[in-house]
C-alpha positions as CSV (number, residue, x, y, z in Angstrom):
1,X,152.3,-39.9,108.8
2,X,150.4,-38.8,105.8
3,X,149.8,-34.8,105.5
4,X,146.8,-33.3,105.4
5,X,148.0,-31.8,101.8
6,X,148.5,-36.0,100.5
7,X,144.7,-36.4,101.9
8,X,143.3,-33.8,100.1
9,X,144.7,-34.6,96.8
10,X,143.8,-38.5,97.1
11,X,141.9,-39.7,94.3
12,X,141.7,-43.6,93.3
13,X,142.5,-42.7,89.8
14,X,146.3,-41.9,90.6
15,X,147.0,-43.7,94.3
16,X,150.6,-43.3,95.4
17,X,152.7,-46.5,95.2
18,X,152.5,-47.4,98.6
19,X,148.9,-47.1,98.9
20,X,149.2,-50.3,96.6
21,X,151.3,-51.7,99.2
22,X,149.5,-50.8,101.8
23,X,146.4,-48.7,101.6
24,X,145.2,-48.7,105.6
25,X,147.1,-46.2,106.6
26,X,145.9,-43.7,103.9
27,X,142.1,-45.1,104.9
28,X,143.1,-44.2,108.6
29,X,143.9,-40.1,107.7
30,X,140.8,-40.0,105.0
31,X,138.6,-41.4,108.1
32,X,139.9,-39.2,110.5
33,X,140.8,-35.8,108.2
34,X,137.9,-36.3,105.6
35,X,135.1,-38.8,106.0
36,X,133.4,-37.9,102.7
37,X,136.4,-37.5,100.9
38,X,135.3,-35.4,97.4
39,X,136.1,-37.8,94.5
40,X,136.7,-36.7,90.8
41,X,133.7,-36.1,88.6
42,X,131.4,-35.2,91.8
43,X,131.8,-38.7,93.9
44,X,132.6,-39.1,97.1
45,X,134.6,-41.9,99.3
46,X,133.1,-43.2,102.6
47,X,135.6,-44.6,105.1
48,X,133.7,-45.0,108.3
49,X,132.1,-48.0,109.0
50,X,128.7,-46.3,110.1
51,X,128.4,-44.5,107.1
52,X,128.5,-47.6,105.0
53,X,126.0,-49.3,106.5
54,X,124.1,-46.3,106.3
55,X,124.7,-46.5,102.5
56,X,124.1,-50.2,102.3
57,X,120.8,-50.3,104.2
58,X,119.3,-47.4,102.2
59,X,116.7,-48.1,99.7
60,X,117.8,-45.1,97.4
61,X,121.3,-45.9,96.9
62,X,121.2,-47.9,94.1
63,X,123.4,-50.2,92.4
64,X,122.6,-49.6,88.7
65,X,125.5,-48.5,87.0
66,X,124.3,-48.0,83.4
67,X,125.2,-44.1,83.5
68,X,127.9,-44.3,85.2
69,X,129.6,-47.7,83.2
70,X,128.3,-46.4,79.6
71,X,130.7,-42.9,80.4
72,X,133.8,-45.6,81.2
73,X,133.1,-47.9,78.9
74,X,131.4,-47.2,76.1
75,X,129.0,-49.8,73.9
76,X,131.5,-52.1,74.6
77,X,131.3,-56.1,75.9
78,X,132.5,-55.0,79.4
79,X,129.5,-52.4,79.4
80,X,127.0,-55.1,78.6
81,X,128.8,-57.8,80.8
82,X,128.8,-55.3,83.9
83,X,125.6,-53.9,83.6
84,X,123.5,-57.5,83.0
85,X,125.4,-59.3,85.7
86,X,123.2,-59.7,89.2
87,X,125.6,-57.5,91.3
88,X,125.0,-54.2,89.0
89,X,121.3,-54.3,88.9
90,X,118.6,-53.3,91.3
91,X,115.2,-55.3,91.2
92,X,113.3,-56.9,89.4
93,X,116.3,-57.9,87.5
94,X,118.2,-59.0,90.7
95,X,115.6,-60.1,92.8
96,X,115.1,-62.8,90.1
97,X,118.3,-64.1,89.7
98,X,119.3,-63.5,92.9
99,X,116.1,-66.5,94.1
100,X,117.4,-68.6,90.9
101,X,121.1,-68.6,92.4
102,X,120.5,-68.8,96.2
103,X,118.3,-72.4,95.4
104,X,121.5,-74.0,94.4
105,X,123.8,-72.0,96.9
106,X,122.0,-73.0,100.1
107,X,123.0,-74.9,102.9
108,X,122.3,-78.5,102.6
109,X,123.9,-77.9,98.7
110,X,126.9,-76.2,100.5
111,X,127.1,-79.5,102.6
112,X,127.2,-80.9,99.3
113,X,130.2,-79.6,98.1
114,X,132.4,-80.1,100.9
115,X,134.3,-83.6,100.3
116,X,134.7,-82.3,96.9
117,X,136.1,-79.3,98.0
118,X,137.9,-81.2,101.2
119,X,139.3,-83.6,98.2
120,X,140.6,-80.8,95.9
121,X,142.5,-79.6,98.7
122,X,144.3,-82.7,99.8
123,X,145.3,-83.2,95.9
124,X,146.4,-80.0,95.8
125,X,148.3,-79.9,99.4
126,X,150.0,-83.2,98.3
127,X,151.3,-81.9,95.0
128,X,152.5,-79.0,97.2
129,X,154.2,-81.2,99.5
130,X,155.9,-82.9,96.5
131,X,157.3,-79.4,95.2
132,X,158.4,-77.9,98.3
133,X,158.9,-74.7,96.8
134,X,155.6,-72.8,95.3
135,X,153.8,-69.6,93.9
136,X,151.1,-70.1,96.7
137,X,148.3,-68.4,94.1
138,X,148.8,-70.5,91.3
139,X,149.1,-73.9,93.1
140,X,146.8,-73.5,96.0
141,X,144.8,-70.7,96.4
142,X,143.2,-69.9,92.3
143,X,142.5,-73.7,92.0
144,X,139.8,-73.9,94.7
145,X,137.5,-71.2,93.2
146,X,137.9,-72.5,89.5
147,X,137.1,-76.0,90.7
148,X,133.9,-75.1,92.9
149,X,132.5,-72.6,90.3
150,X,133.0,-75.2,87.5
151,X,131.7,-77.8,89.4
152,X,128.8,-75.5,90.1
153,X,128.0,-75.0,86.1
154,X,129.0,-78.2,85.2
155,X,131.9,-76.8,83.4
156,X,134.3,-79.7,81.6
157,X,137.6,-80.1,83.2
158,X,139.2,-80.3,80.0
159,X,138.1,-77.3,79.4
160,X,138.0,-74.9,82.6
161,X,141.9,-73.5,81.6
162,X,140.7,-70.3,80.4
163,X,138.4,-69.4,83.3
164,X,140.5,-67.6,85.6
165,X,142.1,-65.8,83.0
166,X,138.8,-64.3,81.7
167,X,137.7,-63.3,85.2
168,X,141.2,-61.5,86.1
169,X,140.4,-59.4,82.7
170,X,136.8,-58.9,82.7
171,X,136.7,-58.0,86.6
172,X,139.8,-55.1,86.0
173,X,137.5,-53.7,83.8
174,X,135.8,-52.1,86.9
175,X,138.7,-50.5,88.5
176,X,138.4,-47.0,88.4
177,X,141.8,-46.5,86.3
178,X,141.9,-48.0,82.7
179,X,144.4,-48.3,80.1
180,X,143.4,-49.1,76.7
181,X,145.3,-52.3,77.2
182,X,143.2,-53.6,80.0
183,X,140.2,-52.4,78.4
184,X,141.0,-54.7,75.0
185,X,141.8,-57.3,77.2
186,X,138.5,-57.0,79.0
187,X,136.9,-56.8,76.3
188,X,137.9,-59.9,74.5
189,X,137.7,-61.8,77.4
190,X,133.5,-61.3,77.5
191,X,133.6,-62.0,74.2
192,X,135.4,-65.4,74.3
193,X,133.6,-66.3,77.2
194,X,130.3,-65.6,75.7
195,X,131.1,-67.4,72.5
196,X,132.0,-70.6,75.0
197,X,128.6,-70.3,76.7
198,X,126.6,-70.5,73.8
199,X,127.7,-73.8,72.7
200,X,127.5,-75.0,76.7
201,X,123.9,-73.7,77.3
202,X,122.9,-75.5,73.7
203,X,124.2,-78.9,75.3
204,X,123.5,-78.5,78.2
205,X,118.9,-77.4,76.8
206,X,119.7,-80.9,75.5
207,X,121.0,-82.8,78.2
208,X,120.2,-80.9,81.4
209,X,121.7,-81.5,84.4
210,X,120.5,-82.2,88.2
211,X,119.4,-78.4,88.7
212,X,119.4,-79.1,92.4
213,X,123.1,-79.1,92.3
214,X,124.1,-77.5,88.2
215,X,123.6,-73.8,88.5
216,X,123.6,-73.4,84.3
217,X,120.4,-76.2,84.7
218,X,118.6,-74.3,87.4
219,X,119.3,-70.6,85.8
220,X,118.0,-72.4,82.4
221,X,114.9,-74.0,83.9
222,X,114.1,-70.5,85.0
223,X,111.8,-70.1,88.3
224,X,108.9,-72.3,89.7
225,X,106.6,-69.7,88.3
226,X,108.0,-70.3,84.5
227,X,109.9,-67.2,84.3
228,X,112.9,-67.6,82.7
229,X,116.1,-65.1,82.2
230,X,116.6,-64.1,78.4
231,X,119.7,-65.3,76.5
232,X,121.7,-62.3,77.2
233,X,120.9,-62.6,81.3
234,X,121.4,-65.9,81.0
235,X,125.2,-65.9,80.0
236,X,126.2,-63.0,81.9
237,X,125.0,-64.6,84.9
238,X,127.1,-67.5,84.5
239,X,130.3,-64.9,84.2
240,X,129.3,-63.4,87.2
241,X,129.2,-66.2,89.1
242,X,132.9,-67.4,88.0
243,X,134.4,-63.8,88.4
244,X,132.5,-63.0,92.1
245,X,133.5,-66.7,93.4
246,X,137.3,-66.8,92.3
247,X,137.9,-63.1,92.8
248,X,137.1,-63.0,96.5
249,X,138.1,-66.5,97.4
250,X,141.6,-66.4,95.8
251,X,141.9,-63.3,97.8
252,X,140.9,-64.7,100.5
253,X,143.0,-67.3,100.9
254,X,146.0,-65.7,99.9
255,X,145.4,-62.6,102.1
256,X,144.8,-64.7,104.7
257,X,148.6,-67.0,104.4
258,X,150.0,-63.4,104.3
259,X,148.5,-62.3,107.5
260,X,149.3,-65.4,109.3
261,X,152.8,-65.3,108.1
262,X,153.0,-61.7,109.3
263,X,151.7,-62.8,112.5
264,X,153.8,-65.5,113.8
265,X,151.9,-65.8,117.0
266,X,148.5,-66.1,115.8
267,X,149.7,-68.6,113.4
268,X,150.8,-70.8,116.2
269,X,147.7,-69.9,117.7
270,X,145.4,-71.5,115.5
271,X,147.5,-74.3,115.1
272,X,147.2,-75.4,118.5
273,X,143.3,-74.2,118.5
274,X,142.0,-75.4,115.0
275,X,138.6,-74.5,115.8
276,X,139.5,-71.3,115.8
277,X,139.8,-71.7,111.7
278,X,135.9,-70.0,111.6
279,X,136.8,-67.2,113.2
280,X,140.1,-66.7,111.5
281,X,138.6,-66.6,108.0
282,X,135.9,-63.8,109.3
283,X,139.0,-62.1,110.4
284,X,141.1,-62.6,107.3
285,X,138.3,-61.0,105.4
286,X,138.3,-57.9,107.9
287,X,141.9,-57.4,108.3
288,X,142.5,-57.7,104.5
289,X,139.9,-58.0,102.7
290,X,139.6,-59.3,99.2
291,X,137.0,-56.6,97.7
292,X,137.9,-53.0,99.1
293,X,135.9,-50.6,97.3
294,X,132.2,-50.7,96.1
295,X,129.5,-48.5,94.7
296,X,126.2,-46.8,94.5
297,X,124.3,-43.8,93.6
298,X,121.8,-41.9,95.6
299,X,118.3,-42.0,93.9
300,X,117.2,-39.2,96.8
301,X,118.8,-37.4,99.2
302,X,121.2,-38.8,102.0
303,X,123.2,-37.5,105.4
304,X,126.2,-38.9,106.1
305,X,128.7,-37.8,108.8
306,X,126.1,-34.8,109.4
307,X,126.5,-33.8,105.6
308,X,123.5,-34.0,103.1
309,X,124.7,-35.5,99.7
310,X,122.0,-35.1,96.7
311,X,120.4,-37.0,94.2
312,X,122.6,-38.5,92.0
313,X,125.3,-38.4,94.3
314,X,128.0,-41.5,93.4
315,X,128.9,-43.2,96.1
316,X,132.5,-44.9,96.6
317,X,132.0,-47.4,99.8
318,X,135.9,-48.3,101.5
319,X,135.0,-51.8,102.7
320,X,138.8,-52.0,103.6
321,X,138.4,-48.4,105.1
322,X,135.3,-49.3,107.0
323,X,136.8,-52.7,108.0
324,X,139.6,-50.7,110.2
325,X,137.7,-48.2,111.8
326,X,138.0,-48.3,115.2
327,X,134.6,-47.1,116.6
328,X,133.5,-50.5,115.5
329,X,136.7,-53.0,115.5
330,X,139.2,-52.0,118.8
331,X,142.6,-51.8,117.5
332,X,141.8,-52.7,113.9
333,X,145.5,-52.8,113.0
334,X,145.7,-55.8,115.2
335,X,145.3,-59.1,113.5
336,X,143.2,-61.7,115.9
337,X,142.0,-65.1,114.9
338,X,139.5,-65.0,118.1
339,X,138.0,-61.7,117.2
340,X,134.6,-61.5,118.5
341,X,132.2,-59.6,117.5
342,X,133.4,-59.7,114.1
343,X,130.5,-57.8,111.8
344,X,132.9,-56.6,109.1
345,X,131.5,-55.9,105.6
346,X,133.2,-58.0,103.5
347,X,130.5,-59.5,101.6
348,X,128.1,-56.2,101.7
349,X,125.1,-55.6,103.6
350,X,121.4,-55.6,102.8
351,X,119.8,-56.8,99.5
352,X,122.8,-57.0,97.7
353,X,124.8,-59.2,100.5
354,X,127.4,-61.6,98.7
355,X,125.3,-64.3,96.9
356,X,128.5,-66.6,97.3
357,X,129.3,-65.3,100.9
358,X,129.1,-69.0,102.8
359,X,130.3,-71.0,99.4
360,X,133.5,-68.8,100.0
361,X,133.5,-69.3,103.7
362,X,133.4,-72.9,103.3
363,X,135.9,-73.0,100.9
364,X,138.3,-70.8,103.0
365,X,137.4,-72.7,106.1
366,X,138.5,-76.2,104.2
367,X,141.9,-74.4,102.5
368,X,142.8,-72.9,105.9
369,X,143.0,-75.9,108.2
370,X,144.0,-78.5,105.5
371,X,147.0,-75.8,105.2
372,X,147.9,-76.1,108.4
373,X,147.7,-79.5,109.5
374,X,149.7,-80.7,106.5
375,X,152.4,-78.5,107.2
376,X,154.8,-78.1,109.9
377,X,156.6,-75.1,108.4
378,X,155.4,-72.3,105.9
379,X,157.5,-69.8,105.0
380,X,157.9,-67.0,102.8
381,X,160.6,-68.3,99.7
382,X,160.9,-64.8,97.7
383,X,159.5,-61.2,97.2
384,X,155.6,-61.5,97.5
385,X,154.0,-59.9,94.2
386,X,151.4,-57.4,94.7
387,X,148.4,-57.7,92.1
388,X,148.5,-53.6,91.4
389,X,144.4,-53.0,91.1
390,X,142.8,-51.0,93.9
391,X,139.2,-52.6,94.2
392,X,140.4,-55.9,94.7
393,X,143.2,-56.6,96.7
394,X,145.6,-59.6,96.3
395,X,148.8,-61.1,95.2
396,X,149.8,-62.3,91.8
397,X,152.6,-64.3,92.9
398,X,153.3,-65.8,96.4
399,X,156.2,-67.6,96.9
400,X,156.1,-70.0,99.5
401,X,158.8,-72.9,101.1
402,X,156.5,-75.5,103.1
403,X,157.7,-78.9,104.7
């Protein structure tokens, strides 16, 4: 049990160790004991699922984070990276983009991408098969993402090494502890990145691509209406589409072994039902989902849990928190491949729902039932790893024995 004393001192900047672990059960007693849970510097954290729909669907809570990134981060690459990208703007800036991306993430170019994406996996299952023993992240679960997203801009193979490190760096920029180390390294990370994009986006304004299915081409070209995203916008973009898609599928798909090798019988369960696979991925992303915090401010008053919160007012969303509550999931704690209904908040709600949401649906769907049909037997072959940031929530290493 956690006291009512550990609740009231709970801030994201100093978690307790097992909250890394395991953070549902501290969600549970802020949900229950303290629903707008006072965060340092004037925030506050929602953990009911209501509330955060109530946030998401509001027109004055606003994603803009230029005050708040600018007191983190300083005139700093991060600051311009964060505060450029689509997911940290409100409109006009993301409405714009936002169109731009979703032309070249629709369905029918979704459809595209699956036998690529069905190919990647058998490569990488085979290779698995051939090792035995694996760190289930590195082998399986980050080489999906890096593949689609570079496939997406067009990037080289040759030259898509770097990517996942600059989006592990550039993405812990955001948590809400930072040491000067991970600040450096987020730092140098835009900058490399940005110095690699310049001398893509200057090949690729002389040989553009098919901007029905290259995202660079399409968010070059600019809209129907000849509006066109400035330099800046242009490359930042491009870095938020790498770090959103690898971040949350990687997550995904890792989360998602973990829970299935937690739950022996639902594991067996989908492997005798494999179209159950759609259903387990929605559930995988509500039971342990990949992005478990988010943010806005209030541009105008708001009443939550029958408390008004003023202007200004920063709000800290619990997806994970909201994700367990059980006034909309019964027994949340329970992990079910079946789950219907299933309207967790994974990907956001409203105007700023996940760009990527069905590219990293498809993806998992693909990863998920290629992994089981190729093997028999997965098991757990060492102490899992823990990645040790608290917005997103993975592993670094995995270590897996199939046959």
């Amino acid at each position: 049990m956690i006291s009512a004393a550990a609740v009231r001192d709970f801030q994201f900047t100093r978690v307790p160790p097992a909250f890394l672990e395991d953070p549902y059960p501290w969600y549970a007693a802020l949900r229950e004991q303290d629903p707008l849970h006072a965060l340092e510097g004037g925030g506050v954290f929602l953990s009911r699922y209501e509330d955060a729909i109530a946030v998401y669907r509001d027109p004055h809570a606003s994603s803009d984070k230029k005050a708040e990134f600018h007191a983190k981060l300083g005139d700093s690459p991060l600051y311009e990276h964060h505060t450029t990208s689509l997911v940290f703007n409100d409109p006009p800036l993301h409405t714009r983009v936002r169109r731009i991306i979703m032309g070249a993430v629709n369905q029918k170019a979704i459809a595209r991408m699956e036998g690529n994406v069905a190919r990647l996996v058998d490569t990488l299952l085979a290779e698995m098969a051939d090792r035995g023993t694996v760190n289930f992240i590195d082998a399986f679960a980050a080489q999906i993402p890096i593949e689609v997203i570079g496939n997406l801009l067009d990037i080289p193979h040759a030259e898509r090494a770097p990517l996942r490190g600059w989006s592990v760096a550039i993405l812990s920029g955001l948590e809400p502890r930072l040491t000067p180390q991970m600040l450096d390294a987020g730092n140098r990370a835009v900058r490399e990145f940005v110095a690699y994009l310049k001398g893509l986006v200057t090949t690729r304004r002389r040989h553009p691509g098919d901007s029905e299915t290259d995202v660079l081409t399409r968010l070059i070209q600019g809209e129907k209406d000849g509006e066109q995203l400035t330099e800046k916008e242009l490359y930042h973009q491009c870095i938020f589409l790498l770090n959103a898609g690898h971040e949350t599928t990687t997550n995904l798909i890792g989360n998602g072994l973990w829970a299935l090798l937690n739950n022996p019988g639902e594991l067996a369960r989908l492997r005798a039902d494999p179209a159950l696979v759609p259903s387990a991925i929605e559930e995988m992303l509500r039971y342990d989902g990949p992005i478990q915090l988010n943010n806005r401010r209030l541009t105008a008053p708001a009443t939550l849990s029958g408390k008004t919160l003023p202007e200004g007012t920063l709000i800290t969303i619990g997806i994970g928190a909201a994700n367990h509550d059980p006034a909309q999931f019964p027994q949340p704690e329970r992990f079910d491949v079946a789950r219907k209904p299933n309207r967790h908040l994974a990907f956001g709600q409203g105007e700023h729902v996940c760009v990527g949401m069905n590219v990293a649906r498809m993806e998992g769907r693909i990863a998920l039932a290629g992994l089981i049909a190729r093997f028999a037997n997965i098991e757990l072959d060492a102490e899992p790893e823990r990645d040790r940031r608290v917005r997103f929530r993975g592993f670094r290493k995995l270590p897996v024995r199939v046959s």
